[in-house]
N, C-alpha and C positions, 0 to 999 in steps of 0.2 A: 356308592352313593345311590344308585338307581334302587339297589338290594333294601336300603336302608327306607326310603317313599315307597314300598311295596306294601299296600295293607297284611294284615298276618293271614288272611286265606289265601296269598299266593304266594308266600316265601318257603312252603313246603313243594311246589310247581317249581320255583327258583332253586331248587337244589336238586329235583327230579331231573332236569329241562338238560343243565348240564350233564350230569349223568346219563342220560340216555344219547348226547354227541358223541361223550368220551366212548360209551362200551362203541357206537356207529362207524367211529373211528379207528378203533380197535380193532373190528369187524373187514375196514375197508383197508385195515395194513396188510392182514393175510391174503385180500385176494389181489393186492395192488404187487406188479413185477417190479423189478431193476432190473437192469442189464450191466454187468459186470465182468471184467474180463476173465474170461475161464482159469487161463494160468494163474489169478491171484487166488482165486478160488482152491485151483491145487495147491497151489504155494500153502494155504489157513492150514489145508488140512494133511500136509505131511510137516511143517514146522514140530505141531503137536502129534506129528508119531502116529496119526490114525490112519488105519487101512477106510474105505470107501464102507465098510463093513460095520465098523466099530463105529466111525463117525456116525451113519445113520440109526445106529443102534443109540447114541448118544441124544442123538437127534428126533430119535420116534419115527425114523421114515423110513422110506425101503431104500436099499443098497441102489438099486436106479434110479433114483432121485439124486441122491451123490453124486454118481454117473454125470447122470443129466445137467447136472450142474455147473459141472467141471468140462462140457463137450461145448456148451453154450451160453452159458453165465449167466443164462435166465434163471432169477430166482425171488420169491415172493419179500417187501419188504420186512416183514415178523422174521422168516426165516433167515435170511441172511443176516438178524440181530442176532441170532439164537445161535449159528454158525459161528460168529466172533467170539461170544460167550463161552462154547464151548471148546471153542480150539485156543482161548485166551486170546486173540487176536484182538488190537483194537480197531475196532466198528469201523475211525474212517481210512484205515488201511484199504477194507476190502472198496475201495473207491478207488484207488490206483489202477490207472494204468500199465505199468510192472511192480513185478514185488518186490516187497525191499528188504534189502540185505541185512540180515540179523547181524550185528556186530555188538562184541561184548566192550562197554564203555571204560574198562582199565584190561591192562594188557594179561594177554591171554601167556602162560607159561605151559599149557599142557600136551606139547608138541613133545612125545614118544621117541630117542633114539631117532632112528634114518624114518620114520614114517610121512613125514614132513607135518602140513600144518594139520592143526588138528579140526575135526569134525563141528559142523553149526553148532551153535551154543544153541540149548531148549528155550522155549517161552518160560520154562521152570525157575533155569540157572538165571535168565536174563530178569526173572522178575523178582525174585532174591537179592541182586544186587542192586536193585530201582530200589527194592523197600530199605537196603542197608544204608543207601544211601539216603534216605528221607531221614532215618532215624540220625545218622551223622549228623545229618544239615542243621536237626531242632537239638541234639546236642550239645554242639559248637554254640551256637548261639545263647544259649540257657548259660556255657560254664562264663562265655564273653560277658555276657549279662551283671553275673556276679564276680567279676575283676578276677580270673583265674588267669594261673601265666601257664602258657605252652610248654608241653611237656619235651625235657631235653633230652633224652632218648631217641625222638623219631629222629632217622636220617643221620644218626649219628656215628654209623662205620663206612667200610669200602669193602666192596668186594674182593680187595688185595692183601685185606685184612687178614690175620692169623685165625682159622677157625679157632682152635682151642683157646687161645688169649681169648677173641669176643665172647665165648660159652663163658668161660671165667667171670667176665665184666657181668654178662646177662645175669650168670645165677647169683654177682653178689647184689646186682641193683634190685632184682624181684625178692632177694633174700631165700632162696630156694634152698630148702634141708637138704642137707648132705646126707644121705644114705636115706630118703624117703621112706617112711616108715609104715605108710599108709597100708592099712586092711585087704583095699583089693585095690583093681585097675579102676573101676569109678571111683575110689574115694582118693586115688590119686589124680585122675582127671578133677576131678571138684576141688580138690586141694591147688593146683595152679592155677585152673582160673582163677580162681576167689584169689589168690595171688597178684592176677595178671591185672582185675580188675580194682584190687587196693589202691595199687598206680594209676590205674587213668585209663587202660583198656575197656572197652566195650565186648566181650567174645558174645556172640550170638551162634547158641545151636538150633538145628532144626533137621526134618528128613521129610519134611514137602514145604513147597509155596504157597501154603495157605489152602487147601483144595484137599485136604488129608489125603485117604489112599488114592484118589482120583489123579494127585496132581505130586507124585513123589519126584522126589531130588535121589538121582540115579549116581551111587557110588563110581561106575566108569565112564562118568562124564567129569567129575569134581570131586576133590574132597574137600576143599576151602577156598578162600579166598581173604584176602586183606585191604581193606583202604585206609592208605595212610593218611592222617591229617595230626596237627603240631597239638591241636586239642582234643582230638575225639577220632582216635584210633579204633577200628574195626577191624576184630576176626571172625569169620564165618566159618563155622564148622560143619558138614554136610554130616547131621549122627545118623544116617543112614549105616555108616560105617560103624565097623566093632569098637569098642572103646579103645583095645589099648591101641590101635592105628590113629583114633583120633589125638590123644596125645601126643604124638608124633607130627600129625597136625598143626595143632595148637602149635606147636617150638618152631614148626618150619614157617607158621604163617608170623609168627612172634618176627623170627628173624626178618621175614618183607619189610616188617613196619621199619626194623632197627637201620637198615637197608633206605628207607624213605622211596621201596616198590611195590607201588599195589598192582595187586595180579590175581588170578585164577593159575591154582595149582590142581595137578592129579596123582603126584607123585608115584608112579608107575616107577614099582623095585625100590622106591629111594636112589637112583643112578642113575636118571637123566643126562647122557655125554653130551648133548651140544647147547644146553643153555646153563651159562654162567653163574647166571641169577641163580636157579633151580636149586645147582650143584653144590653153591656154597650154601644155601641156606641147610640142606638135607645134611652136610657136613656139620654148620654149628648145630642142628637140631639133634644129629645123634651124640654131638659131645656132651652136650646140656644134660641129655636123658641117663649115658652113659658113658662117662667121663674113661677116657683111654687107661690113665692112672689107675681105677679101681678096676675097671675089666682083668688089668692084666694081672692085677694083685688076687684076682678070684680064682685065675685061669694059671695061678703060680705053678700046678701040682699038674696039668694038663697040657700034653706036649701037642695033640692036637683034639680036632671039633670029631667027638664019634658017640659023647654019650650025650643020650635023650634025657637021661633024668639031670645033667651035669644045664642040659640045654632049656631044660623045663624051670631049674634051680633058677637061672642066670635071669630071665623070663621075671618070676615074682620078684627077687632080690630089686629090679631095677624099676617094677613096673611096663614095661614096653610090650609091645608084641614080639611075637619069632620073629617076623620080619626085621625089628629094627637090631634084634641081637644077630640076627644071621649078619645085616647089615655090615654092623663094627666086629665081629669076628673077622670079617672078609678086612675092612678098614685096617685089622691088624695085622695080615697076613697069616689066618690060622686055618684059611679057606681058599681057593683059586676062583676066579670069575663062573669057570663051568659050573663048579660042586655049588657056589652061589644060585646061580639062575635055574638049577636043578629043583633045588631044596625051596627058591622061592615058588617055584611052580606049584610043588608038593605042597607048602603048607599053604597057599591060595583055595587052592582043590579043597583041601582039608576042610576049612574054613567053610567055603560055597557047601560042600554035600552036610555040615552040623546045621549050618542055618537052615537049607531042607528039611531034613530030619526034625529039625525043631517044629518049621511050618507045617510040616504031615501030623506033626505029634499034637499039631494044635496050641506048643508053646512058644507064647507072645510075651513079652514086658510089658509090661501094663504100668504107666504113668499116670498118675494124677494130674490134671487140666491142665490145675491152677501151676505146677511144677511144669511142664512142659509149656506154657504159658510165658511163666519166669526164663526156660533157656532159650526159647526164641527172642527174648527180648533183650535179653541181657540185664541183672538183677541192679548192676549200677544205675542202666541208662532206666530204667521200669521205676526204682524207686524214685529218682531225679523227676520222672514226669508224670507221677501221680502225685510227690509235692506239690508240684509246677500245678495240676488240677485244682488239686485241694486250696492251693491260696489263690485263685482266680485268676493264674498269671497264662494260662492256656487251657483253654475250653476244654470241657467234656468232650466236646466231639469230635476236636482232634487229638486227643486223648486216644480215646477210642481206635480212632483210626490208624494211629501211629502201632498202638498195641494188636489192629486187627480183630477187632473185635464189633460190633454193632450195638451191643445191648448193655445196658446199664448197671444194670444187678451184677454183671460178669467184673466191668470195672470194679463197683465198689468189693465185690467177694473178693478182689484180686489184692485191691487198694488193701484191704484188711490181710490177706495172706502175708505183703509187705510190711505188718506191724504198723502201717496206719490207722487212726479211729474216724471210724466214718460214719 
């Protein structure tokens, strides 16, 4: 009101006036201190995996500044905003009194054999599962919205269950081809999901938290995760990982939902001995992929596992990785535990020094946005809420949001990739 009785030679002063508090302020953030507790201070900046080094270098300051930081908590209020920021921490964390314990909010399955429990989850992994579940939450509600009934698959076996009966039940309910016929390992990956999500699945891939290379999703921390719900089931797939391992994936994360347990997998070997859960799903996921009946019908004329091209053959035929065919060899008896744990070693190594080689070589996969866009999002739940935009039933701007994105042009190019007209 007061803006508005301003004659016009002082309403260009009324917009000055402001502007020179804000930058004043601005000004009085950087030299104004807090005082915060040191240890939460270290806590920011080993959550996010930074050495004192790396942080400052993130940071623009010098490595004794970090230091310094962390010995006495004095720290300017600009920078300790920029600290959160960069180590993902939220802002009024660094206000505590002690740190607080990262815990992953559905249960963690990725305890290794006798290792015991497994290692903090990242600000990465944990931030992954916040956005999986946002995208659930506007889901559910969208399919409630439009009188959708819950899908009768979740929660619907036992762990006491017959693996090979459930594998059977799975591939007739997805309708899954029999002797997959698919070109390579991604056009058989792409070929399930689009499967998985005809029925009601959501799969979401991705290989960072939003952060591209700054803020990668680490293969030996994860490779999935699942949240179950009766309308708006989630699979996460960490595609940090090689393709035919994520398929593998995919089946074992499938089976959680079937199960009605959502969890974080790392499926180390495929033979995790002391959880249950784990053990069965890895079991129905290698029947699904490579059904005992056809194995042994391939393996008719071979009394045991010794030839490479016999093992490479077996490999395309099913789609899978070595891993999961050394797997069910082993499952069959055509392998002993040792000759297993040997060969999975081998072909790990194998694997680690080609993707080396590849990154010396300078060869990257190169993805289109808007297609890597679509697998973080999952193409059901994306076309569902650029509808949902497009009739005004949910803003642009949580639109946006939900998709990760800020800018507008990005939706509509997106909107249109999905065969909307915008």
């Amino acid at each position: 009101m007061l803006f508005i009785l301003m004659p016009k030679i002082c309403r260009r002063q009324a917009i000055i006036i402001p502007r020179f508090i804000g930058k004043l302020n601005h000004n009085m953030s950087k030299r104004f201190n807090v005082q915060l507790q040191p240890k939460v201070l270290l806590w920011a900046r080993k959550r996010a995996s930074f050495t004192e080094e790396s942080l400052a270098d993130r940071m623009k300051v010098k490595p004794e500044d970090v230091s310094n930081w962390e010995k006495t908590g004095v720290i300017s209020f600009s920078q300790a905003k920029k600290l959160a920021q960069k180590t993902h921490t939220p802002f009024g964390c660094l206000y505590l009194e002690e740190p607080l314990e990262d815990k992953l909010p559905i249960k963690d399955f990725r305890v290794v054999g006798s290792k015991g429990m497994p290692k903090r989850p990242s600000p990465e992994l944990i931030d992954v599962i916040d956005d999986a579940f946002r995208k659930q939450a506007w889901y559910r509600n969208y399919l409630l919205d439009q009188g959708k009934m819950p899908l009768e698959f979740i929660s619907s076996i036992r762990l006491g269950d017959d693996p090979s009966e459930v594998a059977d039940t799975m591939r007739e309910q997805f309708k899954f081809e029999e002797g997959l016929k698919a070109a390579s390992w991604k056009g058989a990956l792409i070929y399930y999901i689009r499967r998985l999500e005809e029925f009601g699945v959501l799969v979401i891939r991705a290989n960072d938290a939003g952060g591209g290379n700054q803020r990668p999703l680490m293969v030996n921390e994860f490779k999935g995760f699942a949240l179950v719900d009766d309308y708006a089931p989630i699979i996460f797939i960490n595609s940090k990982d090689y393709v035919a391992s994520m398929i593998f994936t995919l089946m074992h994360e499938l089976v959680h939902l079937w199960l009605g347990e959502s969890g974080v997998s790392l499926l180390e070997k495929t033979l995790p001995h002391e959880l249950k859960v784990e053990r069965f799903c890895n079991s129905v996921a290698a029947e699904i992929l490579v059904p005992k009946r056809r194995l042994i019908a391939r393996l008719q004329n071979n009394d045991s596992y010794d030839s490479e091209v016999l093992f490479e053959n077996l490999c395309r035929v099913f789609k899978v990785s070595k891993l999961v065919i050394l797997r069910r060899l082993f499952d069959i008896g055509k392998i002993d535990y040792n000759h297993y744990t040997n060969e999975y070693e081998r072909i790990v190594q194998e694997y680690k020094e080609r993707l080396l080689g590849d990154k010396e070589r300078g060869i990257t996969p190169k993805v289109r946005y808007y297609t890597k866009l679509k697998a973080k999002s999952s193409e059901r739940f994306a076309s569902a809420l650029v509808a949902s935009a497009l009739e005004g039933r949910t803003s642009y701007r949580d639109a946006m949001h939900l998709l990760g994105t800020q800018k507008a042009f990005v939706f509509e190019r997106f909107a249109s990739e999905l065969g909307f007209s915008v």
